[in-house]
mmCIF file of the N, C-alpha and C atoms, coordinates in Angstrom:
data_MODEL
# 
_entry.id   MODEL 
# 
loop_
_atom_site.group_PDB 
_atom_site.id 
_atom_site.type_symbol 
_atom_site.label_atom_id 
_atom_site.label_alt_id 
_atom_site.label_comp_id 
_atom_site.label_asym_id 
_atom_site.label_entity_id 
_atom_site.label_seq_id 
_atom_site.pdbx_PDB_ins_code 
_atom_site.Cartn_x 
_atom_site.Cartn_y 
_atom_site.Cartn_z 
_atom_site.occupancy 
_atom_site.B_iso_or_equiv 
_atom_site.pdbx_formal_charge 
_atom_site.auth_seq_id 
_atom_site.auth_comp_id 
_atom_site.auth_asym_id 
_atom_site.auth_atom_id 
_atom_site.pdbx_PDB_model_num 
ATOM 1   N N  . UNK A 1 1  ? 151.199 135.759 116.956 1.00 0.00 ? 1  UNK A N  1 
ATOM 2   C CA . UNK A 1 1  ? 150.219 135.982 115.911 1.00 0.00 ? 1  UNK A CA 1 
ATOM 3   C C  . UNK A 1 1  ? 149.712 134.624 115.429 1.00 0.00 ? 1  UNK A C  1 
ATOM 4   N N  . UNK A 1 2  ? 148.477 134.534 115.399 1.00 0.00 ? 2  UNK A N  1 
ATOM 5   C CA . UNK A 1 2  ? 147.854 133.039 114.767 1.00 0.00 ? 2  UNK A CA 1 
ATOM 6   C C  . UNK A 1 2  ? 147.609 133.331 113.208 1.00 0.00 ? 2  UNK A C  1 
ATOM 7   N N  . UNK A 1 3  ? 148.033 132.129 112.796 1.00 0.00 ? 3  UNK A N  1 
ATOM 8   C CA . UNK A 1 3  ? 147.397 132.204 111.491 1.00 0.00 ? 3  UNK A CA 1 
ATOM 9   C C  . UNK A 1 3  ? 146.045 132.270 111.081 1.00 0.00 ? 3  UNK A C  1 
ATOM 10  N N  . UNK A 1 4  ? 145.965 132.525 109.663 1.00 0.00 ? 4  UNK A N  1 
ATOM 11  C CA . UNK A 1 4  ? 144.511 132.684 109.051 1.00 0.00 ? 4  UNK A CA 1 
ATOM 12  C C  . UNK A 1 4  ? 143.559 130.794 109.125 1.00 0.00 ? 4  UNK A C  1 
ATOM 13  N N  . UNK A 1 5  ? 142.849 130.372 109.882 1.00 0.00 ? 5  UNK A N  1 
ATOM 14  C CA . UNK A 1 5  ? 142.219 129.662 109.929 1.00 0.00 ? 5  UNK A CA 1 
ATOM 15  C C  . UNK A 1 5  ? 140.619 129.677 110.372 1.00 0.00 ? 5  UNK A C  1 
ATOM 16  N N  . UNK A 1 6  ? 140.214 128.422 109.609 1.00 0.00 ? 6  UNK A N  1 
ATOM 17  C CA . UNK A 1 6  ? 139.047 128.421 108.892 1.00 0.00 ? 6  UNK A CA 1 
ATOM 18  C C  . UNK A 1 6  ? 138.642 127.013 109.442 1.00 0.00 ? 6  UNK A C  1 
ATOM 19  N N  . UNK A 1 7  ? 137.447 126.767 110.673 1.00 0.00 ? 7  UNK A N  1 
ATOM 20  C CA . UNK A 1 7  ? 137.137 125.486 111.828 1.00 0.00 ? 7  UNK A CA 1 
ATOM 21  C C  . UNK A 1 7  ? 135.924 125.466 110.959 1.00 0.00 ? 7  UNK A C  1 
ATOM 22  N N  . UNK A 1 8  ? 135.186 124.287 110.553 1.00 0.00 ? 8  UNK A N  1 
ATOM 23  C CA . UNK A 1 8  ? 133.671 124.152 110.207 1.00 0.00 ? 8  UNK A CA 1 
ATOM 24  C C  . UNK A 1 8  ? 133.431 123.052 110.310 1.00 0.00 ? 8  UNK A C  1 
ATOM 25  N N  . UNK A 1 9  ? 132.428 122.387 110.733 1.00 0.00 ? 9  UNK A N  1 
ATOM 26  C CA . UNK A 1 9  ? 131.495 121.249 111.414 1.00 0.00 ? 9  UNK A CA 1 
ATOM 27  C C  . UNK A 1 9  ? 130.952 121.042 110.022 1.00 0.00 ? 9  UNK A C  1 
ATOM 28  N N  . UNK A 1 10 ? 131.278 120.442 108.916 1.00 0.00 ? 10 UNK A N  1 
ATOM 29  C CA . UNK A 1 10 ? 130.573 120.283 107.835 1.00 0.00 ? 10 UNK A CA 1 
ATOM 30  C C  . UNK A 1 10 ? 129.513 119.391 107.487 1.00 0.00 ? 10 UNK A C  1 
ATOM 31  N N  . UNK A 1 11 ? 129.298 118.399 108.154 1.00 0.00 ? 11 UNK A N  1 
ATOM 32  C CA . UNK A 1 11 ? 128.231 117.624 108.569 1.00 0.00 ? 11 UNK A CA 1 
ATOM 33  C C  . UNK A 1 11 ? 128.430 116.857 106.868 1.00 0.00 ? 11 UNK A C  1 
ATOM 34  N N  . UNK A 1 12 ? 129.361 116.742 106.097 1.00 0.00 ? 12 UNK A N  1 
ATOM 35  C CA . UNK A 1 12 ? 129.637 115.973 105.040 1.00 0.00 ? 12 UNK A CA 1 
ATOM 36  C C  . UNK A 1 12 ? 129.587 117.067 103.220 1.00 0.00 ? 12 UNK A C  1 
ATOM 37  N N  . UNK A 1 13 ? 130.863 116.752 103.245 1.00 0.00 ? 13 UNK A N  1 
ATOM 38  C CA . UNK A 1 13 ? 131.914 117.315 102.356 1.00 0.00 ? 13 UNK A CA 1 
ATOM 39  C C  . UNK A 1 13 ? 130.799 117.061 100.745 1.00 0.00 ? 13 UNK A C  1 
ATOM 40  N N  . UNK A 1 14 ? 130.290 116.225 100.329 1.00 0.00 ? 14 UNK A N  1 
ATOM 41  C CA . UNK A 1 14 ? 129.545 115.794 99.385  1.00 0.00 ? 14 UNK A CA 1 
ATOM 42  C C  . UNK A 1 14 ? 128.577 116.367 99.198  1.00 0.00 ? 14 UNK A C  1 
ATOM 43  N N  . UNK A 1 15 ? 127.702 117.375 100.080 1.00 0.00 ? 15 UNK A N  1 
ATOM 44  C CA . UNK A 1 15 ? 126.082 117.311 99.781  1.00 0.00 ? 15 UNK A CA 1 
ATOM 45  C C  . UNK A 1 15 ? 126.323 119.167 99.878  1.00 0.00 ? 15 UNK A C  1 
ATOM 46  N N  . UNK A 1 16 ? 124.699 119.911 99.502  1.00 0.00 ? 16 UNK A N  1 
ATOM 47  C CA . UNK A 1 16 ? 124.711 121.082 99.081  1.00 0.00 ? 16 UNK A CA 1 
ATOM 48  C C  . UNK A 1 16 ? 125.442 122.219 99.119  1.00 0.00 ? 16 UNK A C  1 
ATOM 49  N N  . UNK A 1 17 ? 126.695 121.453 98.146  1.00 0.00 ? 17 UNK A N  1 
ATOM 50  C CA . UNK A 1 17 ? 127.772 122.527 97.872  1.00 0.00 ? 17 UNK A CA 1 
ATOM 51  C C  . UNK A 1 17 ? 128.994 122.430 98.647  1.00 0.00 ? 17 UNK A C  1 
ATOM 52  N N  . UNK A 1 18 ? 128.796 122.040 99.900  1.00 0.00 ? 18 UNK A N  1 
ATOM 53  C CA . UNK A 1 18 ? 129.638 122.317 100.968 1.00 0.00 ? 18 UNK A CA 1 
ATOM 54  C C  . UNK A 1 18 ? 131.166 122.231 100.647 1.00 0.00 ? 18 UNK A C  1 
ATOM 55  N N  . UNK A 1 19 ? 131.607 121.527 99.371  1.00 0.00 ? 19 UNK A N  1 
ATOM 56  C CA . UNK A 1 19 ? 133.156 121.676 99.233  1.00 0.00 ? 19 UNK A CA 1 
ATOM 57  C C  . UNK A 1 19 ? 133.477 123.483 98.617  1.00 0.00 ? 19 UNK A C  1 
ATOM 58  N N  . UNK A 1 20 ? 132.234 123.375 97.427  1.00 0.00 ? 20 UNK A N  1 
ATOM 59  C CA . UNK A 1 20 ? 132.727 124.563 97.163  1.00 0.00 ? 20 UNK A CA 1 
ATOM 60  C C  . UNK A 1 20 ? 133.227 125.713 97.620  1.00 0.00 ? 20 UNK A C  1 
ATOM 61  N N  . UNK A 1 21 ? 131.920 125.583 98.787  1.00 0.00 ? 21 UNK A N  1 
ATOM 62  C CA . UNK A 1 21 ? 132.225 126.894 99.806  1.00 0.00 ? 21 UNK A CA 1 
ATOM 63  C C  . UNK A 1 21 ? 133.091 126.929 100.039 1.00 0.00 ? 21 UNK A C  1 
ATOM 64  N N  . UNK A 1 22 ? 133.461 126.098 100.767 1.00 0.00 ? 22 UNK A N  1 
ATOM 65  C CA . UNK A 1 22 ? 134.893 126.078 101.277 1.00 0.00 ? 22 UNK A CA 1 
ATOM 66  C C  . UNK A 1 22 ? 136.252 126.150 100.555 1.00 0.00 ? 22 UNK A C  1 
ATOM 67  N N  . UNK A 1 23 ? 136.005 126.218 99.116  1.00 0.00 ? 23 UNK A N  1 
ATOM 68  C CA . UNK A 1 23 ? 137.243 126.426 98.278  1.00 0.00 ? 23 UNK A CA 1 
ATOM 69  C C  . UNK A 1 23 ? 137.074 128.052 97.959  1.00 0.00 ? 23 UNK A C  1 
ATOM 70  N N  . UNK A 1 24 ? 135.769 128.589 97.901  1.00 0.00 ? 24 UNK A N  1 
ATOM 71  C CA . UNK A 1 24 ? 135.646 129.808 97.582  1.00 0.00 ? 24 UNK A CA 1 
ATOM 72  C C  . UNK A 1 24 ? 136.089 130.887 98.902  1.00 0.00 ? 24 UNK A C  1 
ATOM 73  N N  . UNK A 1 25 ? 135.814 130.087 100.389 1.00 0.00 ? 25 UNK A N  1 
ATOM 74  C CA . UNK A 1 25 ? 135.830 130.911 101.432 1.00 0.00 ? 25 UNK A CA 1 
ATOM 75  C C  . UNK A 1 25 ? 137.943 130.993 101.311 1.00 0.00 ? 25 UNK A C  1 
ATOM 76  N N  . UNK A 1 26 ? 138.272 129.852 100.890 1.00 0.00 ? 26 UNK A N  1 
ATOM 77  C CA . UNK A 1 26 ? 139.523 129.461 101.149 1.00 0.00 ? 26 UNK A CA 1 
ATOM 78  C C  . UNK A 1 26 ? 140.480 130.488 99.698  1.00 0.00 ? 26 UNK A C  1 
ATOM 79  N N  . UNK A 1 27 ? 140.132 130.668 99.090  1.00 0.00 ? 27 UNK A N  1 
ATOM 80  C CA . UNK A 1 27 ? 140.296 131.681 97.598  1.00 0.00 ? 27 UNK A CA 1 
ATOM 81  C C  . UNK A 1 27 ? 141.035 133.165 98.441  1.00 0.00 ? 27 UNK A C  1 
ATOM 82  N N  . UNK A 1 28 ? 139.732 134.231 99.184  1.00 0.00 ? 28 UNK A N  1 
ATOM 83  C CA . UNK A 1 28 ? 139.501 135.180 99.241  1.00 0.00 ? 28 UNK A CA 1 
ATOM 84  C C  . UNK A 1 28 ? 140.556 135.544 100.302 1.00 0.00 ? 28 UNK A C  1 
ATOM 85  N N  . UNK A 1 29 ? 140.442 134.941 101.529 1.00 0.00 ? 29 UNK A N  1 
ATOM 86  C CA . UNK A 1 29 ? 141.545 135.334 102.508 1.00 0.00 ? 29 UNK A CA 1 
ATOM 87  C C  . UNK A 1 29 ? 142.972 134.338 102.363 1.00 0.00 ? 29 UNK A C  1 
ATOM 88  N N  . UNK A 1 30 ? 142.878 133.297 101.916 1.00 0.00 ? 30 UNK A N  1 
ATOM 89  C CA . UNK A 1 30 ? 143.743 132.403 101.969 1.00 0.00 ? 30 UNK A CA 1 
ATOM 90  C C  . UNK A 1 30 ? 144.588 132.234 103.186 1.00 0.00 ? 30 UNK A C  1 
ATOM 91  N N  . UNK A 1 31 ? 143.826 131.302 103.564 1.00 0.00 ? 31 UNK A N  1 
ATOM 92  C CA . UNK A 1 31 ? 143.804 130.309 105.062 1.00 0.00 ? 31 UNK A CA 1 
ATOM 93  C C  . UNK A 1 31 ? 144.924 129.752 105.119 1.00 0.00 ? 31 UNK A C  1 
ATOM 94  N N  . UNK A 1 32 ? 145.704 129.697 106.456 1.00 0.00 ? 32 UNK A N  1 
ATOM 95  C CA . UNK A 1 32 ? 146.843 128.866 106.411 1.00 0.00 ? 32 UNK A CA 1 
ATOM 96  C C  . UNK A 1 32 ? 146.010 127.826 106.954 1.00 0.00 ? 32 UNK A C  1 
ATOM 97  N N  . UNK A 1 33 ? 145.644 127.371 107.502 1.00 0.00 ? 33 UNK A N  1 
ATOM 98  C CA . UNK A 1 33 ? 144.834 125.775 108.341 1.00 0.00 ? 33 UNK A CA 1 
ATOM 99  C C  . UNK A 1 33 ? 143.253 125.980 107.927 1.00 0.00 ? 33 UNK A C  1 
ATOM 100 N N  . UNK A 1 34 ? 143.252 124.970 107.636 1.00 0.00 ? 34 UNK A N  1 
ATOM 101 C CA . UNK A 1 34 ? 140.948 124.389 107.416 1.00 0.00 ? 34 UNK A CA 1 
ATOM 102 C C  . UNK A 1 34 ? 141.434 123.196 108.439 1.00 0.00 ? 34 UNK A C  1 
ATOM 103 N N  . UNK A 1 35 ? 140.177 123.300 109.081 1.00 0.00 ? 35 UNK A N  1 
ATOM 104 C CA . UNK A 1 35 ? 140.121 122.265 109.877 1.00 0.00 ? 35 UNK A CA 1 
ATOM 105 C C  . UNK A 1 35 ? 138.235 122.079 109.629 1.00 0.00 ? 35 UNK A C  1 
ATOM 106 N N  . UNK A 1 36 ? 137.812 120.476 108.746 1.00 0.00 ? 36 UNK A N  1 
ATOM 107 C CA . UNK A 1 36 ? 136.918 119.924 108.703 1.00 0.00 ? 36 UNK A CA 1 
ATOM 108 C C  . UNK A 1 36 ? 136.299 119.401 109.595 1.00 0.00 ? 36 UNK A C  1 
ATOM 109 N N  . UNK A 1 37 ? 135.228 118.762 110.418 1.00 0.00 ? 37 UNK A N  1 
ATOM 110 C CA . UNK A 1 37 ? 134.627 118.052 111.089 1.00 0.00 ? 37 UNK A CA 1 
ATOM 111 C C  . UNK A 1 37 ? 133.694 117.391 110.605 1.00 0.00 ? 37 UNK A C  1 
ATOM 112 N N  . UNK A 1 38 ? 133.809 115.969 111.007 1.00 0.00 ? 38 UNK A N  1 
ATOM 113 C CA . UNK A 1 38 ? 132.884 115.435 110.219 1.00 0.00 ? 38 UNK A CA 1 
ATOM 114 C C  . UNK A 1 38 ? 132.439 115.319 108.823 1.00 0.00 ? 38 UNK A C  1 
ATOM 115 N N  . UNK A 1 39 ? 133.443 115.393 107.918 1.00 0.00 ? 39 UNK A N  1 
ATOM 116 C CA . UNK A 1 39 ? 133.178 115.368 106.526 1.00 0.00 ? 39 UNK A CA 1 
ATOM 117 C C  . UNK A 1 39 ? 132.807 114.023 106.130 1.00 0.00 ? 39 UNK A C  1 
ATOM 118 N N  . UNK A 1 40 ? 132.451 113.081 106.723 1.00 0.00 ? 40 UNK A N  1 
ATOM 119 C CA . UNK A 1 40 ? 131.520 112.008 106.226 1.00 0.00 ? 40 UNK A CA 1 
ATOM 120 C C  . UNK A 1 40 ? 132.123 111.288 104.545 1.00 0.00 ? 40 UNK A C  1 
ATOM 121 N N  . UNK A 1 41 ? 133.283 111.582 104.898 1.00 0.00 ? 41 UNK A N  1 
ATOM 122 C CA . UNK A 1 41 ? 134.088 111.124 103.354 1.00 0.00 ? 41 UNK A CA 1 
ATOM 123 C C  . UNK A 1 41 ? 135.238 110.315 103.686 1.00 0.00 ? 41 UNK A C  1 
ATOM 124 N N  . UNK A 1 42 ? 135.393 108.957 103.004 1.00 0.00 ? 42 UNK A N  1 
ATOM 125 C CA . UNK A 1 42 ? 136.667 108.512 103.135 1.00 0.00 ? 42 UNK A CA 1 
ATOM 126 C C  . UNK A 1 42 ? 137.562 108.965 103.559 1.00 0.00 ? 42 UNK A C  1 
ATOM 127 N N  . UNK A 1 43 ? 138.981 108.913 104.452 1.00 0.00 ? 43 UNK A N  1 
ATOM 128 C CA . UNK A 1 43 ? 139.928 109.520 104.724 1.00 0.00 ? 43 UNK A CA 1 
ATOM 129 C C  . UNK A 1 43 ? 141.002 109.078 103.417 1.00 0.00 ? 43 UNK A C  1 
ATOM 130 N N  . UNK A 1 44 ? 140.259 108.214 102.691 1.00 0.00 ? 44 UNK A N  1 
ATOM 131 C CA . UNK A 1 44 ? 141.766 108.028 101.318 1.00 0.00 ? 44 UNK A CA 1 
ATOM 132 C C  . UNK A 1 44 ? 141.327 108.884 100.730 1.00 0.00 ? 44 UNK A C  1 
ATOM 133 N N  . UNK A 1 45 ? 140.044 109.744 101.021 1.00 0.00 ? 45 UNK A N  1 
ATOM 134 C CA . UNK A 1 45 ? 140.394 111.083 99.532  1.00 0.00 ? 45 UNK A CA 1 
ATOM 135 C C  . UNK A 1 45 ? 140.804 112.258 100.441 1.00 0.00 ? 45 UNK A C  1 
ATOM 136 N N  . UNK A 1 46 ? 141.633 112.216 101.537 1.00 0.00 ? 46 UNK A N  1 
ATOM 137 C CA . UNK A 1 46 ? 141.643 113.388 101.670 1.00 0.00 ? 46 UNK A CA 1 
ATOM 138 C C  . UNK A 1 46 ? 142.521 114.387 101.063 1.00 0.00 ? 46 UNK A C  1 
ATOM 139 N N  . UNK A 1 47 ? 144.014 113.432 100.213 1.00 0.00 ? 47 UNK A N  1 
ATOM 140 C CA . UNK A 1 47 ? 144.761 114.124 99.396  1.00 0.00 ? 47 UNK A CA 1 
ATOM 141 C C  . UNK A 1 47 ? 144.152 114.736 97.694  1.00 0.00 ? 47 UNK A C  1 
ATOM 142 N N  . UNK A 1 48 ? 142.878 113.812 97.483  1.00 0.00 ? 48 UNK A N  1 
ATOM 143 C CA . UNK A 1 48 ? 142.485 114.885 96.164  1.00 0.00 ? 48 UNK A CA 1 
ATOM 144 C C  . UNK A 1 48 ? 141.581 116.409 96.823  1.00 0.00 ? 48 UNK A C  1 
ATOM 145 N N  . UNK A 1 49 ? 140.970 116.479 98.203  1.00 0.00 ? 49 UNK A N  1 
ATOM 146 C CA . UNK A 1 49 ? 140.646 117.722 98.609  1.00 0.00 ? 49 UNK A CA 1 
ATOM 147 C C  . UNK A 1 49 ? 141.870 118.575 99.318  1.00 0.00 ? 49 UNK A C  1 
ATOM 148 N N  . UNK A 1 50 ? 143.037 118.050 99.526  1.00 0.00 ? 50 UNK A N  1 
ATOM 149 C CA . UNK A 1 50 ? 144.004 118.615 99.447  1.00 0.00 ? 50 UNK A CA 1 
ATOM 150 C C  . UNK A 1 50 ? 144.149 119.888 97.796  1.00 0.00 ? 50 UNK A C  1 
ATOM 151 N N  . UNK A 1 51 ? 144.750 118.439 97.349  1.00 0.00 ? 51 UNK A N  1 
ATOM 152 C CA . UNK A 1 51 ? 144.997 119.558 95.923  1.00 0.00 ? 51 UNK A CA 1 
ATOM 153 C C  . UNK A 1 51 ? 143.617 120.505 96.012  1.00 0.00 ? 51 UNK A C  1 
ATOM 154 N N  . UNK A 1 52 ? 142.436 120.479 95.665  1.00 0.00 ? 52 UNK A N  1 
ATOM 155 C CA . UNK A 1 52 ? 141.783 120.965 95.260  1.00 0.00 ? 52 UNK A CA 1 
ATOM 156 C C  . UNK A 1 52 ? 141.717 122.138 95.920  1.00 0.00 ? 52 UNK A C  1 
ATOM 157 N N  . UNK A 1 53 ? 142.390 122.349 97.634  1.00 0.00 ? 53 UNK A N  1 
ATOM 158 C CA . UNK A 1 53 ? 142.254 123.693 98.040  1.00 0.00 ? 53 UNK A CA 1 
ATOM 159 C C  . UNK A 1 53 ? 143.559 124.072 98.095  1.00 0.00 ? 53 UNK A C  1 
ATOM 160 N N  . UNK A 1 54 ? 144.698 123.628 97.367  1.00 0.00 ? 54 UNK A N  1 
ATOM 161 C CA . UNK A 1 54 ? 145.523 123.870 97.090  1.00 0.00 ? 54 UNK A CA 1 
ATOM 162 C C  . UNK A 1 54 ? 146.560 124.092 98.152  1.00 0.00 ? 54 UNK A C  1 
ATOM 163 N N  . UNK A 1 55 ? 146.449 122.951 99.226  1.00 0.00 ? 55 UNK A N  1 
ATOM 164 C CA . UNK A 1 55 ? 147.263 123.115 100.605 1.00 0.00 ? 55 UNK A CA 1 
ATOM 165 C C  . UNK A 1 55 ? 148.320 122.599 100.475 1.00 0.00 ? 55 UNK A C  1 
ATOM 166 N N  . UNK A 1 56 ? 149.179 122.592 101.189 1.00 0.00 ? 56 UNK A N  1 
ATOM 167 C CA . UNK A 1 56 ? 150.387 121.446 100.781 1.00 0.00 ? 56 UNK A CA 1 
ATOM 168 C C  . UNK A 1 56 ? 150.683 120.354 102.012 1.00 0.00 ? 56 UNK A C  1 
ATOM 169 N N  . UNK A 1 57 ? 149.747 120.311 103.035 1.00 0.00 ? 57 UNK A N  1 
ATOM 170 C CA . UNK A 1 57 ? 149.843 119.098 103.717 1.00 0.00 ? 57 UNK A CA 1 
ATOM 171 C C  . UNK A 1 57 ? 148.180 118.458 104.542 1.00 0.00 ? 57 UNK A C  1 
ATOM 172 N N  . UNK A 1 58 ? 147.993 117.622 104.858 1.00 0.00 ? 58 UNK A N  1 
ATOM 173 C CA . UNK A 1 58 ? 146.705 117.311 105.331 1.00 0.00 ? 58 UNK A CA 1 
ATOM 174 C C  . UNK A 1 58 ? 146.944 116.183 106.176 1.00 0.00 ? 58 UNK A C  1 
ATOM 175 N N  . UNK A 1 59 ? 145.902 115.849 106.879 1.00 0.00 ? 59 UNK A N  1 
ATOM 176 C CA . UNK A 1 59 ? 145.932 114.685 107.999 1.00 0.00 ? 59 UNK A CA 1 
ATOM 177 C C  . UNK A 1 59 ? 144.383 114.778 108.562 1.00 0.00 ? 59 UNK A C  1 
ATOM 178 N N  . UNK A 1 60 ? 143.923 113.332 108.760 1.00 0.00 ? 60 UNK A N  1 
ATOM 179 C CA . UNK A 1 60 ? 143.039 112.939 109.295 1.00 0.00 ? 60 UNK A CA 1 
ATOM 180 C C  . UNK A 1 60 ? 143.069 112.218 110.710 1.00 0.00 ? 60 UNK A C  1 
ATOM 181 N N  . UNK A 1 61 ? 142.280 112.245 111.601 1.00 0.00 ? 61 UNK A N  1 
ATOM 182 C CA . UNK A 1 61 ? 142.501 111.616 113.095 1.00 0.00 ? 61 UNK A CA 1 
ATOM 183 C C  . UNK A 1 61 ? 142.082 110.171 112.711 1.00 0.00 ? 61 UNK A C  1 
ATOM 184 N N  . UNK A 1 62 ? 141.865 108.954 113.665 1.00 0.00 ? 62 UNK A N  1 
ATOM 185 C CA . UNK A 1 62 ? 142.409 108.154 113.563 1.00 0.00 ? 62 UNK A CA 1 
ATOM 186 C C  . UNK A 1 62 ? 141.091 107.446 112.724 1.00 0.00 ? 62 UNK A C  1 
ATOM 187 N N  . UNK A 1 63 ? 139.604 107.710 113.109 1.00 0.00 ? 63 UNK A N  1 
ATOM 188 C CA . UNK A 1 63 ? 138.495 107.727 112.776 1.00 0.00 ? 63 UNK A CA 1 
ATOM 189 C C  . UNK A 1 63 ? 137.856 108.098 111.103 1.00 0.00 ? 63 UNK A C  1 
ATOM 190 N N  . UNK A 1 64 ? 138.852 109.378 111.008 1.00 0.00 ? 64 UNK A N  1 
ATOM 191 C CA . UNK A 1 64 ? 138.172 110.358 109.665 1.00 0.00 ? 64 UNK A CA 1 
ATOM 192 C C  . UNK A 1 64 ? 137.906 111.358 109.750 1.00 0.00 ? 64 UNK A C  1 
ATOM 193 N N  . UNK A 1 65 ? 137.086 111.599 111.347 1.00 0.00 ? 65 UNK A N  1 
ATOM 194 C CA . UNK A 1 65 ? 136.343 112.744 111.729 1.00 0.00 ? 65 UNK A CA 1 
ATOM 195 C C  . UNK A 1 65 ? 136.591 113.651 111.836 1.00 0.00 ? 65 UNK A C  1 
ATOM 196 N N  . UNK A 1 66 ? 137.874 114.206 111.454 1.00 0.00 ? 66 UNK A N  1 
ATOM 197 C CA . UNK A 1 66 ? 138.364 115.760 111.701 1.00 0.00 ? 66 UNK A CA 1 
ATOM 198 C C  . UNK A 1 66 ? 139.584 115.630 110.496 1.00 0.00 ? 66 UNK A C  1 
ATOM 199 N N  . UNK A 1 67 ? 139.346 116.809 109.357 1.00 0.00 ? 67 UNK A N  1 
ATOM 200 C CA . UNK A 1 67 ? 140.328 116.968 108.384 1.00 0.00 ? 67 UNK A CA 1 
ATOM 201 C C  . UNK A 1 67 ? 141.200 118.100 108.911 1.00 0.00 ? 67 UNK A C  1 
ATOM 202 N N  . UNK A 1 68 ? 142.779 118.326 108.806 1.00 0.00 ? 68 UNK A N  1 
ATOM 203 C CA . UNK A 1 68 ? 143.033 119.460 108.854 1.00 0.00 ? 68 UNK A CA 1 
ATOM 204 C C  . UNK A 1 68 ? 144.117 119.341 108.037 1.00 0.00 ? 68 UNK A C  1 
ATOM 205 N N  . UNK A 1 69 ? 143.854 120.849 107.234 1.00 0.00 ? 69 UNK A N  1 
ATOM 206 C CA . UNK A 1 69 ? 144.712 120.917 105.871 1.00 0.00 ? 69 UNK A CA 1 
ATOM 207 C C  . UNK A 1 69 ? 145.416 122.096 106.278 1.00 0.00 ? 69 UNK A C  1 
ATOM 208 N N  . UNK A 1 70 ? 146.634 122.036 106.069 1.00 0.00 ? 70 UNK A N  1 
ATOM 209 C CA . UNK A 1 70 ? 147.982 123.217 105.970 1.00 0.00 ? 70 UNK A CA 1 
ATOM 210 C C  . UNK A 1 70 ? 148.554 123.445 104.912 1.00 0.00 ? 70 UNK A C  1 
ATOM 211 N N  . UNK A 1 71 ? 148.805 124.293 105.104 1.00 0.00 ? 71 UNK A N  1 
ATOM 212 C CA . UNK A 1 71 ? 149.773 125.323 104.091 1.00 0.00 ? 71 UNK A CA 1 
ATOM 213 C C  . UNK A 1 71 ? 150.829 126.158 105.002 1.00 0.00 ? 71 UNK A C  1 
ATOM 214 N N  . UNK A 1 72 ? 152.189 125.753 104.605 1.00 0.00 ? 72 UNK A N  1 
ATOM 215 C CA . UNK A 1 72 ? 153.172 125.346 105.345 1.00 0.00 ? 72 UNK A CA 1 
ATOM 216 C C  . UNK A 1 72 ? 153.939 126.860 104.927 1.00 0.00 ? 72 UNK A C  1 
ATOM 217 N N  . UNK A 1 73 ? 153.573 127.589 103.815 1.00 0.00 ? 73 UNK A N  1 
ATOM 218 C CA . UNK A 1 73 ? 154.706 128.550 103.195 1.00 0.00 ? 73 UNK A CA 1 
ATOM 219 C C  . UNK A 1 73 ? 154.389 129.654 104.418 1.00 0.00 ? 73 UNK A C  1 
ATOM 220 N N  . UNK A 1 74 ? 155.336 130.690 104.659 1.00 0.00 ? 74 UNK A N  1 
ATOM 221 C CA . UNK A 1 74 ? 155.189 131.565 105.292 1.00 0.00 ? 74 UNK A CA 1 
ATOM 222 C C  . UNK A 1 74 ? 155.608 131.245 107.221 1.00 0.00 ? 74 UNK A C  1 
ATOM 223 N N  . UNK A 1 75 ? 155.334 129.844 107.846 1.00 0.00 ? 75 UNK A N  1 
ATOM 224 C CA . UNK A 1 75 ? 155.295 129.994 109.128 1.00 0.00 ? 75 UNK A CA 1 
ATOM 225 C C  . UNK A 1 75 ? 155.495 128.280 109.628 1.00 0.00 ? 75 UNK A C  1 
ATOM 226 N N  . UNK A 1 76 ? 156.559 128.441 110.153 1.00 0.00 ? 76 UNK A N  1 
ATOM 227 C CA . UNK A 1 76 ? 156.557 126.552 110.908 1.00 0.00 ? 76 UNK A CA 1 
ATOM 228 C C  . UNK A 1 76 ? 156.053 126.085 111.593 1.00 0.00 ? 76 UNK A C  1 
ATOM 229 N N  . UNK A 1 77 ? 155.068 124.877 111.804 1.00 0.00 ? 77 UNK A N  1 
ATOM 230 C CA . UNK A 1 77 ? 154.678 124.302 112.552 1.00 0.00 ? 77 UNK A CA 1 
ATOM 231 C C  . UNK A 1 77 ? 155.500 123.208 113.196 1.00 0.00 ? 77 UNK A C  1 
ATOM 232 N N  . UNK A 1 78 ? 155.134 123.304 114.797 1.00 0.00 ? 78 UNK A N  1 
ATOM 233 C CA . UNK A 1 78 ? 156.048 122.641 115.897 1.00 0.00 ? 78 UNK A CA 1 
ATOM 234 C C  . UNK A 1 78 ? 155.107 121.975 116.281 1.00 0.00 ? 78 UNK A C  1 
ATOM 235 N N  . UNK A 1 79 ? 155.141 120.250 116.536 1.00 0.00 ? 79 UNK A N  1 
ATOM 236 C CA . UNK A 1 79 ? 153.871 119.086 116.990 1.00 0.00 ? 79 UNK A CA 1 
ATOM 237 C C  . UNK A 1 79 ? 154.690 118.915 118.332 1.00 0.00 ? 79 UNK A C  1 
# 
C-alpha cells in the first residue's frame, strides 16, 4: 500500500498563492509525503514550510530543486 502523496512542479513557493494551496490540499486528505519541484526558495527555509504543513521531517536535493516533506507517524521509511 503507498502512502497518501502529493508530487507538484510548483514553479516557486512565493507567488499566486501557491503555498497556500498546498497547505489547504495538505489539510483535507492529509498526505504522508509532498514532494515540491522547483520551489524557487532558499533551501534554509525549508524547515519553517515544514512546520507550516505540519510534517515532521523534510529534505532538499543537493541544488534546492526538489522539497520532500514527511510525516513519519503511522508507517517507516527504509532509504
Amino acid at each position: 500500500v503507498l502512502p497518501k502523496t502529493l508530487i507538484w512542479n510548483t514553479r516557486s513557493v512565493n507567488t499566486q498563492l501557491v503555498f497556500p494551496r498546498v497547505i489547504n490540499m495538505q489539510m483535507e486528505p492529509n498526505f504522508f509525503v509532498i514532494a515540491l519541484m522547483e520551489p524557487f526558495q532558499n533551501a534554509r527555509h525549508i524547515q519553517r514550510y515544514r512546520r507550516k504543513l505540519y510534517m515532521e521531517v523534510a529534505f532538499s536535493n543537493i541544488n534546492g530543486k526538489i522539497w520532500l516533506f514527511l510525516c513519519c507517524r503511522g508507517w517507516e521509511l527504509v532509504l
